[in-house]
C-alpha positions in Angstrom: 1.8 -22.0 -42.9 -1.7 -23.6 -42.3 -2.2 -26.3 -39.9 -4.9 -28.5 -39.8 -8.0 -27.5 -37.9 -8.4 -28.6 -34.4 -11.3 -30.7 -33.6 -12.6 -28.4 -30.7 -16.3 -26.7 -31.1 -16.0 -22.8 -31.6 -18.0 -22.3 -28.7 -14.9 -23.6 -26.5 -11.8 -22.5 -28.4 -11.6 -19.0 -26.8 -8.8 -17.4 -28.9 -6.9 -18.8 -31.6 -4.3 -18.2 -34.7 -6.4 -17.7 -37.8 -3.2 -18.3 -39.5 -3.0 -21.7 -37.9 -6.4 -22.2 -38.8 -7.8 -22.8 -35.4 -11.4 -21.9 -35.2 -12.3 -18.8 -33.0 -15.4 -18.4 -30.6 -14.8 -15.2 -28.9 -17.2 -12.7 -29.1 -15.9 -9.8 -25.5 -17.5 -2.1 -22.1 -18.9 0.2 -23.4 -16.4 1.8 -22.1 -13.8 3.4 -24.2 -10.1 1.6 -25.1 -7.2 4.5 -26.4 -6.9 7.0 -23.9 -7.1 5.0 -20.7 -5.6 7.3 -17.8 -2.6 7.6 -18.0 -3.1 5.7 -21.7 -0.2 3.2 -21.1 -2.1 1.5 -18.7 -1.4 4.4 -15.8 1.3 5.8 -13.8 3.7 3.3 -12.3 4.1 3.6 -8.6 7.4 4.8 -7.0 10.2 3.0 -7.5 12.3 1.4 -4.1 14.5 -1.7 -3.0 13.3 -4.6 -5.2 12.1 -7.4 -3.2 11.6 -11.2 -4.3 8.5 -11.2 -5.6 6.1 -14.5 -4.6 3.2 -15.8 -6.5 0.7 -18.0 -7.1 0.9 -20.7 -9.6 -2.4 -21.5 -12.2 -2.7 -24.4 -14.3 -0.9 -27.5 -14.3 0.8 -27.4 -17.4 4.3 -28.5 -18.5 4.8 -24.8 -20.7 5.8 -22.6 -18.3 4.2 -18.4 -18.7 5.2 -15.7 -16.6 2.2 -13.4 -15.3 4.1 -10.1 -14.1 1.0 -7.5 -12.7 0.9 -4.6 -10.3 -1.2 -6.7 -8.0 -0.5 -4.6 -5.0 0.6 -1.5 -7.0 -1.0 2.1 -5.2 -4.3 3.6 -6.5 -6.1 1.8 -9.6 -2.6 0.1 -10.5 -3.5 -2.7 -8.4 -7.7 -3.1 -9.4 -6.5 -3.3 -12.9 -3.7 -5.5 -12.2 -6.1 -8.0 -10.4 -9.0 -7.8 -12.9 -6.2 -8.7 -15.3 -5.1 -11.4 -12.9 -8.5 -12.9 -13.0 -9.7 -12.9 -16.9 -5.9 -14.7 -17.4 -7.2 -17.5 -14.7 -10.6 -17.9 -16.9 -8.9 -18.0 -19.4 -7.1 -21.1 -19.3 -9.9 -22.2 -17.3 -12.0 -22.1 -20.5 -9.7 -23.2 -22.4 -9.7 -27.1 -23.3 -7.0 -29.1 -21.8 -4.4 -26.0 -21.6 -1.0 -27.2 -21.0 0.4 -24.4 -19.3 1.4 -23.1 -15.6 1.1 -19.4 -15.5 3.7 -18.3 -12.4 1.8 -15.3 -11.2 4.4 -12.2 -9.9 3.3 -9.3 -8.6 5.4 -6.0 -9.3 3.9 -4.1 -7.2 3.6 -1.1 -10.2 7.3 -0.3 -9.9 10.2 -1.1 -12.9 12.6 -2.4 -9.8 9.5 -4.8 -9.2 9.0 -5.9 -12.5 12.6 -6.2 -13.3 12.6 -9.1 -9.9 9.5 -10.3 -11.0 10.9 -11.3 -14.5 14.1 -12.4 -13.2 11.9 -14.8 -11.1 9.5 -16.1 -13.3 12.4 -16.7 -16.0 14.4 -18.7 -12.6 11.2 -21.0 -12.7 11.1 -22.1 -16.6 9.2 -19.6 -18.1 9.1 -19.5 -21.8 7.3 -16.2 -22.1 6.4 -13.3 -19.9 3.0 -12.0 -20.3 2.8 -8.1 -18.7 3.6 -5.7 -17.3 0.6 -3.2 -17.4 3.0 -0.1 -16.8 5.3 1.8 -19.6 8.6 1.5 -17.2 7.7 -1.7 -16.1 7.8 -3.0 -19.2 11.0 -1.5 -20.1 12.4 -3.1 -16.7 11.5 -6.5 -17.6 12.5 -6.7 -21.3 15.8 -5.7 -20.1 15.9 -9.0 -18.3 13.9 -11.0 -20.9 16.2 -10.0 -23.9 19.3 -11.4 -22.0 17.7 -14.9 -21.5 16.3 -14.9 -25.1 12.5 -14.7 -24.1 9.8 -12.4 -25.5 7.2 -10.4 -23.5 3.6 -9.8 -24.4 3.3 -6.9 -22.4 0.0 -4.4 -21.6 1.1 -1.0 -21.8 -0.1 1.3 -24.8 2.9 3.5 -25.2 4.2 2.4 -28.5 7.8 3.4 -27.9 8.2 0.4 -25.0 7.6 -1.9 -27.7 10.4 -3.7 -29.9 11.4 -6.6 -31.2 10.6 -9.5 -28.7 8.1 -7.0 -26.9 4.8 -7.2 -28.0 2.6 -4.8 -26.7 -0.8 -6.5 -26.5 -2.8 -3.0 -26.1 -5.3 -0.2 -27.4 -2.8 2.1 -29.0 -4.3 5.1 -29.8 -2.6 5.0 -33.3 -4.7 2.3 -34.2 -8.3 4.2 -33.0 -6.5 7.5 -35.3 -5.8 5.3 -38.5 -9.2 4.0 -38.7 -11.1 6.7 -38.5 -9.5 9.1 -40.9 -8.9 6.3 -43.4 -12.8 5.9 -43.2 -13.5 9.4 -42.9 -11.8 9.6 -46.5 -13.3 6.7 -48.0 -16.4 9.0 -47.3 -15.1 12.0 -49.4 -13.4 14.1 -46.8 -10.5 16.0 -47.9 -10.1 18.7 -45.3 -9.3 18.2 -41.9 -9.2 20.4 -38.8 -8.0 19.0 -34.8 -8.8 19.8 -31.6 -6.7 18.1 -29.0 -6.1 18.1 -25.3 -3.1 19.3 -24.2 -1.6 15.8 -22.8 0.6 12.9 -23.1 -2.4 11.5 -24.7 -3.2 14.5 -27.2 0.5 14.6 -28.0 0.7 11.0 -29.2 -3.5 11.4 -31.2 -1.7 14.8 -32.7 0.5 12.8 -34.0 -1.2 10.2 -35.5 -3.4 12.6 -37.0 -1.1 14.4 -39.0 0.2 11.2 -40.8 -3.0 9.3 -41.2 -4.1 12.7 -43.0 -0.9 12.7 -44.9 -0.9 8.9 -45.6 -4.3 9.5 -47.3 -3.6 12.3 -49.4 -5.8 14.4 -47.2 -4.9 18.3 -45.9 -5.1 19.3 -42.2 -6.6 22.5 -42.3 -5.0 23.6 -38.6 -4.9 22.3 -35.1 -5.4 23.8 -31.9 -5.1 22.5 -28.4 -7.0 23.2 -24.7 -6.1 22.7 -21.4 -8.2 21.1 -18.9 -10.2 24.3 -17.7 -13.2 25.8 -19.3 -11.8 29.5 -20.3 -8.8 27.2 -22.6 -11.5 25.1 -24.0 -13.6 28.2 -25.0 -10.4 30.1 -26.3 -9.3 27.2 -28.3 -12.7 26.9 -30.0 -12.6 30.1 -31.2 -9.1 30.2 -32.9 -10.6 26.9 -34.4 -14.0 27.6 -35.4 -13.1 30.6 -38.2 -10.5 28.1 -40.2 -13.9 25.3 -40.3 -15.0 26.7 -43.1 -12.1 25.1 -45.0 -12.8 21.9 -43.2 -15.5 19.0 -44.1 -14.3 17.3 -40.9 -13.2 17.5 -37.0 -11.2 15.4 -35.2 -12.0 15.7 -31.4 -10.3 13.1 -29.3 -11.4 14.1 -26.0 -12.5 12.0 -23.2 -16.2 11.4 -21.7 -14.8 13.8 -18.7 -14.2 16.5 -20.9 -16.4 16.1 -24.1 -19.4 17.4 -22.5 -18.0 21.1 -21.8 -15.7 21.0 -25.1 -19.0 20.3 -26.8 -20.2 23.7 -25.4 -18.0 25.8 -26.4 -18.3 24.2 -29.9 -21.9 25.0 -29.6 -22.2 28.4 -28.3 -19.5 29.1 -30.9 -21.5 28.0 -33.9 -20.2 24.7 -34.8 -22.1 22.6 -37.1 -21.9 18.9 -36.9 -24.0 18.4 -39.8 -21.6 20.7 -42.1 -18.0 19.0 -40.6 -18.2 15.9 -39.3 -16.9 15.3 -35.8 -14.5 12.1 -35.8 -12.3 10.6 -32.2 -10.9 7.4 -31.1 -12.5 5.3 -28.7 -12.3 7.1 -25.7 -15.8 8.8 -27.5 -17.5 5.4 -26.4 -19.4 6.1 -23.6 -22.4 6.9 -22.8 -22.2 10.3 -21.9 -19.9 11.0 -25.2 -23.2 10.2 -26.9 -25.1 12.6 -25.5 -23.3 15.5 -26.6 -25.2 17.6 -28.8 -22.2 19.3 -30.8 -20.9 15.6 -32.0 -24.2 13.9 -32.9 -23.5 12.1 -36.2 -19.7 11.6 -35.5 -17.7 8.8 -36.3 -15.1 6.9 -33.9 -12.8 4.0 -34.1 -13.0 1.3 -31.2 -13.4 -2.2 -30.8 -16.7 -3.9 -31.7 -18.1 -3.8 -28.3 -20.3 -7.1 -28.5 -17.3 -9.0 -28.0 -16.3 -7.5 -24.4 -19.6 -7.9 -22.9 -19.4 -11.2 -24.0 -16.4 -11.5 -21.9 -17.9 -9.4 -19.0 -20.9 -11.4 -19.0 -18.8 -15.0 -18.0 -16.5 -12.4 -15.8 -19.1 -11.2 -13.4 -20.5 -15.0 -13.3 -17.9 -16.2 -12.5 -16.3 -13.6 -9.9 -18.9 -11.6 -8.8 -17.7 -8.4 -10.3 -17.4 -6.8 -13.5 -14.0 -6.4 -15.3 -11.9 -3.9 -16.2 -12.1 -2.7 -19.6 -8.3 -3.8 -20.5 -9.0 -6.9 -18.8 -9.6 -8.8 -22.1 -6.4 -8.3 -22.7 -5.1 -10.9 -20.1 -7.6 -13.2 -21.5 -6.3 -13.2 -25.0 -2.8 -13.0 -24.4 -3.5 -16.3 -22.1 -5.8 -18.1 -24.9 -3.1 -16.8 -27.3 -0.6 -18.7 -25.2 -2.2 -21.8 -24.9 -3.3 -22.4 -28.4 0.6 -21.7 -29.7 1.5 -24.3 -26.9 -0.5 -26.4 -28.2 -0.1 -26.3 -32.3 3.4 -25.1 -32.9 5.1 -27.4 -30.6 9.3 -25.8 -29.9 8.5 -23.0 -31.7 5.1 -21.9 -29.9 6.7 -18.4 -28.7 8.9 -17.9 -31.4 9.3 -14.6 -33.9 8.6 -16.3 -36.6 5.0 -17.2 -35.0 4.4 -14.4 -32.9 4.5 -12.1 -35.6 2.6 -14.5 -38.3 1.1 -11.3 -40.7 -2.3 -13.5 -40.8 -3.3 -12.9 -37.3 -5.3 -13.9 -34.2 -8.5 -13.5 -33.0 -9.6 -12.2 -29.6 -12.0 -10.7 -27.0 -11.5 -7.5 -29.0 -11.3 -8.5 -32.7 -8.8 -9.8 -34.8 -5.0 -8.4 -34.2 -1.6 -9.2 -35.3 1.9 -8.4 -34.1 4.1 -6.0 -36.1 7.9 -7.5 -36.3 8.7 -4.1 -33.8 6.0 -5.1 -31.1 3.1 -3.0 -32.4 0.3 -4.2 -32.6 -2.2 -3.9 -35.6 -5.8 -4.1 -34.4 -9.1 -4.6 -36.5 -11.5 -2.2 -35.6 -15.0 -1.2 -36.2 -16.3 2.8 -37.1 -19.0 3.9 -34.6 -21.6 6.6 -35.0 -23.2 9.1 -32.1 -26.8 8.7 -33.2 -29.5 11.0 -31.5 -27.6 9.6 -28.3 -26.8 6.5 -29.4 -23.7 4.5 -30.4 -24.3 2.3 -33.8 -21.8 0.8 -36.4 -21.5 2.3 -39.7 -18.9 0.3 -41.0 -17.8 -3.0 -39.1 -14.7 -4.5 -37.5 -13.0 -6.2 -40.5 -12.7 -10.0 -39.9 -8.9 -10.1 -41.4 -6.3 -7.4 -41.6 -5.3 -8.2 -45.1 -1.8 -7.5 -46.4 0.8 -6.1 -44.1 1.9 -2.8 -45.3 
């Protein structure tokens, strides 16, 4: 389905269906996506008597959104939930004549929070609920959405709170894995070898890996895991190194507070960057990731990073402060919101639309909605270049058939 094109310039139409054929102006860190502590958006706070949540109302609009975020959640729960509060307000602030009322709650990081918070927000009129941030949280509140027949565009990146009618509106690290191997093939490697922290996050990467790799044909050559301290690090290097030599690539998917001494123990053990070629996901953008000398010419799947400092350029203008990494994700799920509200009429948060295989376009790059709340992300392959971060192969601008 293909509706005609709004009459808006690009410049102003922040985020938009590409399968309605709205045009799309977003361009939106440095900092890495996959992998986030915690890497469903961090640890919920503990749980207690749910109170009534209160809120804040935004916009003026007659479609009612929920905004459920751990505003006053302990620890970074609540900096993340309020950087997400305030790229969701600029968002329909930049957005032309948005008719919508977002009916801010605040969670407070806990599943009995978000569970009230819902129930609230859905009390008021809303059509949709857009969070939680946390894993439980979002299980709390689809519990309460599915029994008034609402969906949830929710933030966490644990793919197994998602389902039909919650849409998880994230950085899985699946995605990051996918697109790295699949390029890492294109480019003739056959043989693969991992090295993976010994975490929630590992667990999930490991996973990934070893079906991308099947998916494509491809061999994994072995895998081996560390733990956070040095003497694991060294000891898992040197199971791994011997096995390299039936490897022509390395997938390393550990984070800019750990790559640095991983990277050693690679080094002092021989490895050869320029004989297998390092691969991760996007926690390897950041600046001191780049530095490394053990993964210099590696390749890495993130986001198209011109996009978010787009977005954190109009962020710190207009609030003084720079954003959170995931914040862009408030910002398209509220652009994302109000364009549906405003070209699809009674069905604007329906299935059918939600899920439309074409696509939107974001802060982040183009992304669509799997039927089981996945999400399917377009994302560009990044080289570490004598300390550098560079694209080899950009962020595609459509995701093509669904398979």
């Amino acid at each position: 389905m293909r509706l005609q094109r709004l009459p808006l310039p690009v410049s102003r139409l922040r985020l938009a269906a590409l399968a309605l054929g709205v045009s799309l102006g977003l361009a939106a860190c440095s900092g890495g996506t996959s992998g986030l502590p915690g890497f469903d958006g961090g640890s919920a706070a503990p749980g207690g008597e749910a109170q009534a949540p209160t809120g804040q109302t935004i916009g003026t609009g007659k479609v009612k959104v929920g905004l459920v975020l751990p505003l006053t959640a302990e620890g970074q729960g609540a900096i993340v939930g309020n950087s997400l509060k305030n790229a969701a307000e600029m968002a329909l602030a930049e957005f032309p004549g948005a008719d919508l009322t977002l009916l801010v709650k605040d969670d407070r990081g806990s599943p009995e929070g978000a569970q009230a918070a819902a129930q609230e927000a859905l009390r008021e009129g809303a059509e949709l609920i857009i969070g939680p941030l946390f894993a439980p949280s979002v299980q709390a509140a689809a519990q309460v959405a599915r029994g008034a027949n609402r969906p949830i565009m929710a933030f966490s990146s644990d793919s197994n709170v998602a389902s039909r009618g919650v849409y998880l509106l994230s950085f899985p690290p699946e995605n990051d894995v996918n697109r790295v191997i699949a390029y890492a093939s294109s480019q003739g490697r056959k043989s693969f070898a991992a090295l993976v922290p010994d975490t929630a996050y590992g667990r999930v990467v490991e996973a990934a890996f070893q079906q991308a790799v099947a998916n494509r044909g491809a061999r994994a050559v072995i895998i081996e895991r560390f733990g956070s301290d040095q003497n694991s690090m060294r000891t898992a290097v040197q199971r791994l190194v011997p096995a390299l030599q039936q490897a022509d690539a390395l997938f390393v998917p550990a984070a800019a507070d750990t790559m640095p001494a991983l990277g050693l123990a690679l080094q002092q053990a021989g490895f050869d960057p320029a004989k297998v070629k390092p691969l991760g996901t996007g926690v390897w953008n950041d600046a001191s990731v780049a530095r490394v000398p053990a993964i210099q010419g590696g390749w890495f799947a993130s986001p198209d990073t011109a996009g978010f400092n787009a977005f954190a350029g109009r962020y710190q203008q207009r609030f003084n402060s720079a954003p959170t990494r995931t914040a862009t994700l408030a910002y398209d799920a509220v652009s994302l919101a109000a364009a549906l509200a405003r070209t699809q009429g009674s069905q604007r948060f329906s299935e059918s639309v939600l899920t439309n295989p074409q696509g939107f376009a974001g802060a982040d790059g183009v992304f669509r909605f799997r039927p089981d709340g996945q999400i399917e992300r377009g994302l560009a392959v990044l080289e570490l270049r004598n300390g550098q971060i560079v694209t080899v192969n950009a962020a595609p601008r459509d995701l093509g058939p669904r398979t």
